[in-house]
C-alpha positions as CSV (number, residue, x, y, z in Angstrom):
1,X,-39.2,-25.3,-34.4
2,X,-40.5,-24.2,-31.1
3,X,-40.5,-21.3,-28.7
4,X,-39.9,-21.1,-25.4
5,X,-42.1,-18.8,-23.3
6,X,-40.9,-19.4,-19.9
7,X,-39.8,-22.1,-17.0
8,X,-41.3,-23.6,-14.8
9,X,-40.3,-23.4,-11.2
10,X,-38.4,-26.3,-11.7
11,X,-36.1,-24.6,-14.3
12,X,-38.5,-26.7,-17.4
13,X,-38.6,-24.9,-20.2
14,X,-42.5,-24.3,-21.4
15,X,-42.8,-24.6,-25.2
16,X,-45.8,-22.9,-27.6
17,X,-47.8,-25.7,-27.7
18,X,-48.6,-25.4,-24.2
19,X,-47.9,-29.0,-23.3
20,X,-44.5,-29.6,-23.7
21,X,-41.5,-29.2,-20.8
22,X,-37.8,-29.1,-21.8
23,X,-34.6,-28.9,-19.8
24,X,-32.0,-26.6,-20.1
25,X,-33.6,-23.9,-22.5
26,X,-34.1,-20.2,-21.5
27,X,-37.1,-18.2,-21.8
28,X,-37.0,-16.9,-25.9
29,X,-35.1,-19.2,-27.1
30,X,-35.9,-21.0,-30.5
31,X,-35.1,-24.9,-30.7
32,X,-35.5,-28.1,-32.3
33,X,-36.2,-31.1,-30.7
34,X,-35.7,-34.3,-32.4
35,X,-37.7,-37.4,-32.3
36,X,-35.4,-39.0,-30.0
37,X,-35.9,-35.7,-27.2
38,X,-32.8,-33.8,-28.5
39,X,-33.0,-30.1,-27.6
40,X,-30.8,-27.9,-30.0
41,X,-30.7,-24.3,-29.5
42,X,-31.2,-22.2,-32.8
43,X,-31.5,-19.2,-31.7
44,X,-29.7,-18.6,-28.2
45,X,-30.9,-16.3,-25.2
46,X,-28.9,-13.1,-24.4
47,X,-28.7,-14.9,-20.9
48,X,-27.0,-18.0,-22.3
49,X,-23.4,-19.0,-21.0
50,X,-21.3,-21.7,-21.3
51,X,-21.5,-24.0,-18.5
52,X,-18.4,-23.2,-16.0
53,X,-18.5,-27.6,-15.1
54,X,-17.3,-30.2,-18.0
55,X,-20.3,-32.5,-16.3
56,X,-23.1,-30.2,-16.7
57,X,-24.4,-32.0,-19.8
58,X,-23.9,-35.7,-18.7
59,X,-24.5,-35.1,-14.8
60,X,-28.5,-34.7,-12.8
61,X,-26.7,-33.0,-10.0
62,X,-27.3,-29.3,-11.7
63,X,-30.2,-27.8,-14.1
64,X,-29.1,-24.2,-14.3
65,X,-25.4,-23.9,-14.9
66,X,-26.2,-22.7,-18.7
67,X,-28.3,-19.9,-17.6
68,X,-25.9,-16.4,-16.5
69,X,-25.6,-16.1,-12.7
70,X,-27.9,-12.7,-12.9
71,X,-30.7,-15.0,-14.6
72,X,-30.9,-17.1,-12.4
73,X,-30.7,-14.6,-9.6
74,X,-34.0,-12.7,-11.0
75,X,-35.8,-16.3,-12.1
76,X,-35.5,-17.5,-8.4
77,X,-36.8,-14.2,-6.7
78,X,-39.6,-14.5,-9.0
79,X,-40.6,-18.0,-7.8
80,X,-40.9,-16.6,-4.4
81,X,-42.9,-13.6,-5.8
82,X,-45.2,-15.5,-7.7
83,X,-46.2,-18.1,-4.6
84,X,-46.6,-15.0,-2.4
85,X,-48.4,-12.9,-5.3
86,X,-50.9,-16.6,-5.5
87,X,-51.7,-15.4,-1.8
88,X,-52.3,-11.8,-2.9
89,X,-49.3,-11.0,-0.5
90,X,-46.8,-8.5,-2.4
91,X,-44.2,-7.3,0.1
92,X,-40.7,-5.2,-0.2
93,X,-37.7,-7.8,-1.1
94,X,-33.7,-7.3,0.1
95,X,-30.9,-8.0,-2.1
96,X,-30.7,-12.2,-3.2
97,X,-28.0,-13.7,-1.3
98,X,-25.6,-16.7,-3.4
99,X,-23.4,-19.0,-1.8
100,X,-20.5,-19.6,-4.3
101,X,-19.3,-22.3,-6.0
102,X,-17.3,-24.5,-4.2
103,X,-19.5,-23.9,-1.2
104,X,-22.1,-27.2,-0.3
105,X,-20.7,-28.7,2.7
106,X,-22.8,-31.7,1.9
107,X,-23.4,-34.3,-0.8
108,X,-24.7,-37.6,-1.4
109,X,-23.3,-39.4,-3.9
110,X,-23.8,-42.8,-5.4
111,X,-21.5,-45.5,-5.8
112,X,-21.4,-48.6,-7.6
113,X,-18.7,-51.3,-8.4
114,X,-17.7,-52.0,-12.0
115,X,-16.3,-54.6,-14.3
116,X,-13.0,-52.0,-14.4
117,X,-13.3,-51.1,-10.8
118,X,-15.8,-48.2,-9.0
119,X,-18.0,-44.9,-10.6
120,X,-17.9,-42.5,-7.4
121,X,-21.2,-39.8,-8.8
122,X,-24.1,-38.3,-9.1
123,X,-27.1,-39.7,-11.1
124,X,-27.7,-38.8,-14.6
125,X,-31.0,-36.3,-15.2
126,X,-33.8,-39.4,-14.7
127,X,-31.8,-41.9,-14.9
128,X,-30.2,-44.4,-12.8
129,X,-26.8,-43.9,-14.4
130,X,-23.9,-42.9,-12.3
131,X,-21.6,-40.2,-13.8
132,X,-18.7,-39.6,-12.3
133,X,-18.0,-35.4,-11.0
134,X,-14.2,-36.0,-10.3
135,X,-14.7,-32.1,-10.9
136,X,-17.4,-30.9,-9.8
137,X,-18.2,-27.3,-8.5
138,X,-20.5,-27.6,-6.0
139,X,-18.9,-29.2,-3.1
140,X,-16.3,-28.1,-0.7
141,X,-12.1,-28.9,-1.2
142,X,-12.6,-30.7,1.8
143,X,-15.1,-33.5,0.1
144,X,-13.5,-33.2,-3.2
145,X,-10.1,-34.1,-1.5
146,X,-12.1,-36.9,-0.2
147,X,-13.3,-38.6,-3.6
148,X,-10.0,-41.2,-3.5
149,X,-11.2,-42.5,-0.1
150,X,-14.3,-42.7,-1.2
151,X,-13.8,-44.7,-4.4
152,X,-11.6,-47.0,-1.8
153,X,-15.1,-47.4,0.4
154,X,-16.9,-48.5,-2.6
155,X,-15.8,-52.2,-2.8
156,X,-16.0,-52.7,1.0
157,X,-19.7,-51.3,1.3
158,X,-21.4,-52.4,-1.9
159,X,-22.4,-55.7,-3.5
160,X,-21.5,-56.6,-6.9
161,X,-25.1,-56.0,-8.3
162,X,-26.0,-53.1,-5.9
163,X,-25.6,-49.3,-5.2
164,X,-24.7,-47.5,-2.5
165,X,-25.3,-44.1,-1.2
166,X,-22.1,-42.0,0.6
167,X,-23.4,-38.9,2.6
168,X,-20.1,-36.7,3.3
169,X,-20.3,-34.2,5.0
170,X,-17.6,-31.0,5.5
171,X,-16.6,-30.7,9.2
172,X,-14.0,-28.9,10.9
173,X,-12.4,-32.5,12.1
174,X,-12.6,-34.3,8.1
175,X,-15.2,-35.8,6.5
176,X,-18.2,-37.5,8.3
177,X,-19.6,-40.5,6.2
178,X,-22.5,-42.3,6.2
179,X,-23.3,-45.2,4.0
180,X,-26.4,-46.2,2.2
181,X,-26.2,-49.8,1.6
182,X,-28.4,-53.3,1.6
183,X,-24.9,-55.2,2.5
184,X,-24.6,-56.9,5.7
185,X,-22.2,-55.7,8.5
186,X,-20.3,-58.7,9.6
187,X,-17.8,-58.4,12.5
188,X,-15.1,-58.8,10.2
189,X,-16.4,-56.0,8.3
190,X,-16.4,-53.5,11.2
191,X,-12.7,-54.0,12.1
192,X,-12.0,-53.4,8.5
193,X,-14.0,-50.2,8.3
194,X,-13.0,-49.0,11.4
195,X,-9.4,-49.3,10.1
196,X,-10.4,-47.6,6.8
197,X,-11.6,-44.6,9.0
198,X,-8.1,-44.2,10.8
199,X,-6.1,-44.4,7.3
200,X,-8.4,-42.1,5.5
201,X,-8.3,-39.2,8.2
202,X,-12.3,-39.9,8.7
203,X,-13.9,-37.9,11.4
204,X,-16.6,-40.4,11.9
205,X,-17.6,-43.3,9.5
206,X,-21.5,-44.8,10.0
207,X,-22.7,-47.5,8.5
208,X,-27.1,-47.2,8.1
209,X,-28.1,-46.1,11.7
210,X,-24.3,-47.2,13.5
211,X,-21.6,-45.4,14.2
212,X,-18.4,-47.7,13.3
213,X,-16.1,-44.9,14.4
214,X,-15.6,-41.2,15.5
215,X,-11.9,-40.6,15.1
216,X,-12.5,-37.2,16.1
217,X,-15.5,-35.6,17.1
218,X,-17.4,-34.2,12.8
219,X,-17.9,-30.9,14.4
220,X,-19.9,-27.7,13.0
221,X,-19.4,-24.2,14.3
222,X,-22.8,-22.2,15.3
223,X,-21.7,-19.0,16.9
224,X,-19.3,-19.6,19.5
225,X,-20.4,-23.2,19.9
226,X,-18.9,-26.3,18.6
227,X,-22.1,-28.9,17.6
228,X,-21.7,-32.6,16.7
229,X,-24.7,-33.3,14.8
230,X,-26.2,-37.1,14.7
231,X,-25.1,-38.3,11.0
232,X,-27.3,-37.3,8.7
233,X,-28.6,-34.5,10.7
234,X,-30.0,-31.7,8.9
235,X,-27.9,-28.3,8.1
236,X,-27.8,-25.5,6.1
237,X,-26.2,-26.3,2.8
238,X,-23.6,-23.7,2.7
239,X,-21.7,-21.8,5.6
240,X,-22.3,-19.1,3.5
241,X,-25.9,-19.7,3.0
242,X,-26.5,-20.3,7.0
243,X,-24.3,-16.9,8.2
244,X,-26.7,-15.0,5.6
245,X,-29.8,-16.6,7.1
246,X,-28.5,-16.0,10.5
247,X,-27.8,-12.2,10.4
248,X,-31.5,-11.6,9.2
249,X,-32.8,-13.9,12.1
250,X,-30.4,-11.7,14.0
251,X,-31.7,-8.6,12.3
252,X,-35.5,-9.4,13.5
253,X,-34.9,-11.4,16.9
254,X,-32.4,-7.7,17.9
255,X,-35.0,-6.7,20.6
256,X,-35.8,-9.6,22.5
257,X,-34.6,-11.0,25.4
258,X,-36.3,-14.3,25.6
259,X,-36.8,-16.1,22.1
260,X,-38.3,-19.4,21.5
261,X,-36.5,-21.5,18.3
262,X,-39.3,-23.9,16.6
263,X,-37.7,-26.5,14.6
264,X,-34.1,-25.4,15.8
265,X,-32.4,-28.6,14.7
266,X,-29.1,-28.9,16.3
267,X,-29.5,-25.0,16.8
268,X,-28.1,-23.5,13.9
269,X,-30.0,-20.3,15.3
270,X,-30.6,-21.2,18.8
271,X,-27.0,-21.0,19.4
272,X,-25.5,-17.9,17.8
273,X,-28.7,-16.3,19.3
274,X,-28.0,-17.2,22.7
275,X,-25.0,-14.9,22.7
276,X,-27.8,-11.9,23.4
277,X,-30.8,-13.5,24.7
278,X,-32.4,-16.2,26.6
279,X,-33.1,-19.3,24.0
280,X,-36.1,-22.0,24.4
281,X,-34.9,-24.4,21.6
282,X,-37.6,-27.0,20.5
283,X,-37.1,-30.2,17.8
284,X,-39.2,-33.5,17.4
285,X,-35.7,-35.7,16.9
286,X,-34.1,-36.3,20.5
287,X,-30.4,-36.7,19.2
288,X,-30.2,-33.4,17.5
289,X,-31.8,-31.7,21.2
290,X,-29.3,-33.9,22.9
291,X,-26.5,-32.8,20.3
292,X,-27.6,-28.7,20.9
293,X,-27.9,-29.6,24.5
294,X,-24.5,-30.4,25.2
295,X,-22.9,-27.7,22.7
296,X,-24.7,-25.1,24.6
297,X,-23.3,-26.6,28.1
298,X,-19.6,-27.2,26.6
299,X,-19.7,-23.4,25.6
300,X,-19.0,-20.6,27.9
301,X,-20.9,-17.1,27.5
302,X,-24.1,-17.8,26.4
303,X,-27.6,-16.6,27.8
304,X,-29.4,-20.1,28.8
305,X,-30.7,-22.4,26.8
306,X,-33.4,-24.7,27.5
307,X,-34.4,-27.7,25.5
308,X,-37.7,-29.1,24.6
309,X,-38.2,-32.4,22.3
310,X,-41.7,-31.7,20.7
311,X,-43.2,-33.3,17.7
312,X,-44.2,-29.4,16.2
313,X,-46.6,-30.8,13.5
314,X,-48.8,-33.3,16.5
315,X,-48.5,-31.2,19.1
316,X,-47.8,-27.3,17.9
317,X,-47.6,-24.8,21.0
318,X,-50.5,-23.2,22.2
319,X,-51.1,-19.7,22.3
320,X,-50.4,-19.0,25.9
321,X,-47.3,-21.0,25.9
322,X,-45.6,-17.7,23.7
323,X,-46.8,-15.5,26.8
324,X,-43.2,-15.8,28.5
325,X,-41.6,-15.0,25.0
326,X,-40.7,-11.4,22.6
327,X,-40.2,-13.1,19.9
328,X,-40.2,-16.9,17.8
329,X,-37.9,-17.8,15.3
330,X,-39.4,-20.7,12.9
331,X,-37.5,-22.7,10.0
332,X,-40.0,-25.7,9.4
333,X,-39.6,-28.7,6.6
334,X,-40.5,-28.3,3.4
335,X,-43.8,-29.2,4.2
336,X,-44.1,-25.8,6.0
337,X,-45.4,-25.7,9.7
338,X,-49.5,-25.1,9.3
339,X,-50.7,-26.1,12.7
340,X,-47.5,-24.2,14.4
341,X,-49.0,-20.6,12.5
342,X,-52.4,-21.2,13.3
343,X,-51.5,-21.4,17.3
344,X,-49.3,-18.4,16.4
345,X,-51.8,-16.4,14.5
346,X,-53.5,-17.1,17.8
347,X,-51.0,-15.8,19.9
348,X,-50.0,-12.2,21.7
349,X,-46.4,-12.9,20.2
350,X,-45.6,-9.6,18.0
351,X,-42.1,-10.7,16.5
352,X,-41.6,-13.5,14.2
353,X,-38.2,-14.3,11.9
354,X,-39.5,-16.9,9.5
355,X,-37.2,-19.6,7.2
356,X,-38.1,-21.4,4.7
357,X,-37.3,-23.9,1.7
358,X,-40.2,-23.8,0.1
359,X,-42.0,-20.7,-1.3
360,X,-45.7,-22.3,-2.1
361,X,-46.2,-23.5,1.6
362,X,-44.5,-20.6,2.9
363,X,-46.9,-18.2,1.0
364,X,-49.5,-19.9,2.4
365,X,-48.3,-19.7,5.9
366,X,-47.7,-15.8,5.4
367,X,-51.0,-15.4,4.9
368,X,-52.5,-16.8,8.2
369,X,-49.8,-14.7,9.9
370,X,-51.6,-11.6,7.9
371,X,-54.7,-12.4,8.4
372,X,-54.3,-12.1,12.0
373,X,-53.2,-8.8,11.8
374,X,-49.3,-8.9,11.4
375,X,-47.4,-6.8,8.5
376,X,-44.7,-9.1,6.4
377,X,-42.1,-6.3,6.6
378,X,-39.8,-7.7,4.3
379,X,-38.4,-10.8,2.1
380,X,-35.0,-12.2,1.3
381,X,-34.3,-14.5,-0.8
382,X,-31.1,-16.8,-0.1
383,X,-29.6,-19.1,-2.9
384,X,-27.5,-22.0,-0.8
385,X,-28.4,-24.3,-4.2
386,X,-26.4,-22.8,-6.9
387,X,-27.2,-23.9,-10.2
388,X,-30.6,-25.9,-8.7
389,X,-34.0,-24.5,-8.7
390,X,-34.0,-25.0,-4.6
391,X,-34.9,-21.7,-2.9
392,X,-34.5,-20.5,1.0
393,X,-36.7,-17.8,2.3
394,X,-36.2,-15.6,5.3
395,X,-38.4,-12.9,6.1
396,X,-39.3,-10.3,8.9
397,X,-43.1,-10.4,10.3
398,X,-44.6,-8.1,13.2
399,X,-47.5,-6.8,14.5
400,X,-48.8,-3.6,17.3
């Protein structure tokens, strides 16, 4: 028998005996674990539910669906309190913010071909295993609707032996594919995807790096603007998710009139924000500038835009470069943006709206901002990744 005294911030379970991890247990719970690594509950937590999907216990794609929604809710606020309490930073949090089920506008799923046909899925928990979601609750109608086609992809993309990865992603034209595969793309091939495209109502269909096909354009909405992203670009995982993010940024960014958007992506910010003030957008990837580019020009009413493509983590902005702006918003990688706060910390800039998915590194970035004299007003913490221990962050920092 063992107890469990807690998770870790990847949802692990910590048992008594201070070495062992276990997946989905709850803080309290009594269990028995098998030789073979069987977990079974004895006695249950009060936060214990029954998991709402039938592949919870066979599928990798979720850890926390047995855990009640308000468990979860508290357990992921307390991730990002802990990383900023490491820092000796304890500020005022706002009301968590969860996207719904139903909501991920993107998925990659693996595919493979069988002896009975294909298995369309996610991986098993460490495991190269593909179980098949035909049910799952994390993705939108819109990809769900989309599993037939691709189960039909499967045999034309992967090898007999091999497995391939299918990115879909929700736009407002159908789905945007891209596949993952190590097959070669003959001519012969081409013609037959591009023909699979038309019949499955595909937006666009890539192949690795190429577009075969854009039926019609796999656009997103960002404010008023209508954004093609390069495939694979990144988004926010839920429309949800990004409108909460946005009306903090919004929230913080209210008084300028020139703002500068580091790491803006394909402007998920940039744009919307550019209904109310001036916008310098910058991005190290040229296609997702040149996709935010043209969205701003093809959309009339906005403030102007301009566009800068700037590797952030080589070459950060300097300190006087902020002099023309009132305010920065920054939502860096999970690897945080280090060199990018120290030339801010360095700065006169005395507004700053800060995203992030990762609490450790953005604890540590909150406290260069502190150190150089500016006051982290407030945190909220937004859950786009229901049912995963993946946290976003947005928070409010100024300074006289």
């Amino acid at each position: 028998m063992a107890l469990i005294e807690g998770l870790t911030h990847l949802g692990l379970g910590k048992v008594d005996d201070g070495r062992t991890l276990l997946p989905r247990v709850l803080p309290g719970e009594e269990v028995a674990v098998a030789q073979d690594g069987t977990v079974r509950i004895v006695t249950p937590s009060s936060d214990r539910v029954a998991a709402p999907c039938r592949h919870f216990k066979s599928c990798g794609g979720c850890a926390m669906q047995h855990a009640s929604d308000a468990f979860v809710a508290d357990w992921k606020q307390e991730i990002v309190r802990r990383a900023l309490a490491a820092q000796r930073i304890e500020p005022d949090f706002r009301p968590m913010h969860t996207s719904p089920a139903l909501s991920r506008r993107r998925a990659k799923f693996s595919g493979r071909r069988t002896k009975k046909g294909v298995l369309l899925g996610f991986h098993a928990k460490g495991s190269d295993t593909v179980v098949a979601v035909p049910d799952c609750l994390l993705v939108t109608p819109m990809i769900k609707a989309a599993f037939p086609a691709l189960e039909a992809l499967i045999p034309l993309a992967c090898s007999r032996k091999g497995e391939i990865g299918l990115t879909v992603t929700d736009t407002a034209n159908g789905p945007d594919v891209l596949i993952d595969t190590d097959k070669d793309l003959t001519g012969e091939l081409r013609i037959e995807l591009a023909a699979f495209a038309q019949t499955h109502k595909l937006a666009r269909l890539v192949w690795q790096d190429e577009v075969i096909v854009t039926m019609l354009p796999p656009v997103q909405q960002m404010g008023p603007a209508k954004v093609t992203p390069p495939a694979g670009a990144f988004l926010q995982a839920t429309q949800d998710g990004e409108a909460a993010l946005l009306a903090a940024v919004q929230e913080i960014t209210k008084d300028a009139d020139r703002i500068v958007d580091l790491f803006c992506g394909v402007g998920t910010f940039a744009l919307p924000l550019a209904q109310a003030s001036e916008v310098h957008a910058v991005e190290g990837e040229e296609d997702m500038t040149a996709a935010l580019d043209r969205a701003w020009r093809e959309t009339k009413g906005l403030k102007r835009i301009t566009i800068e493509t700037r590797d952030l983590f080589r070459r950060p902005l300097q300190p006087d470069e902020f002099a023309k702006f009132d305010a920065v918003v920054i939502d860096p990688p999970r690897a945080g943006a280090e060199a990018q706060i120290e030339t801010l910390a360095a700065s006169d800039i005395a507004v700053i709206a800060m995203v992030s998915c990762n609490p450790v590194t953005f604890a540590r970035d909150a406290k260069t901002l502190i150190a150089a004299g500016f006051t982290l007003n407030w945190v909220k913490v937004v859950d786009q990744f229901r049912w995963s221990p993946h946290v976003e962050v947005v928070a409010s920092f100024t300074r006289s």
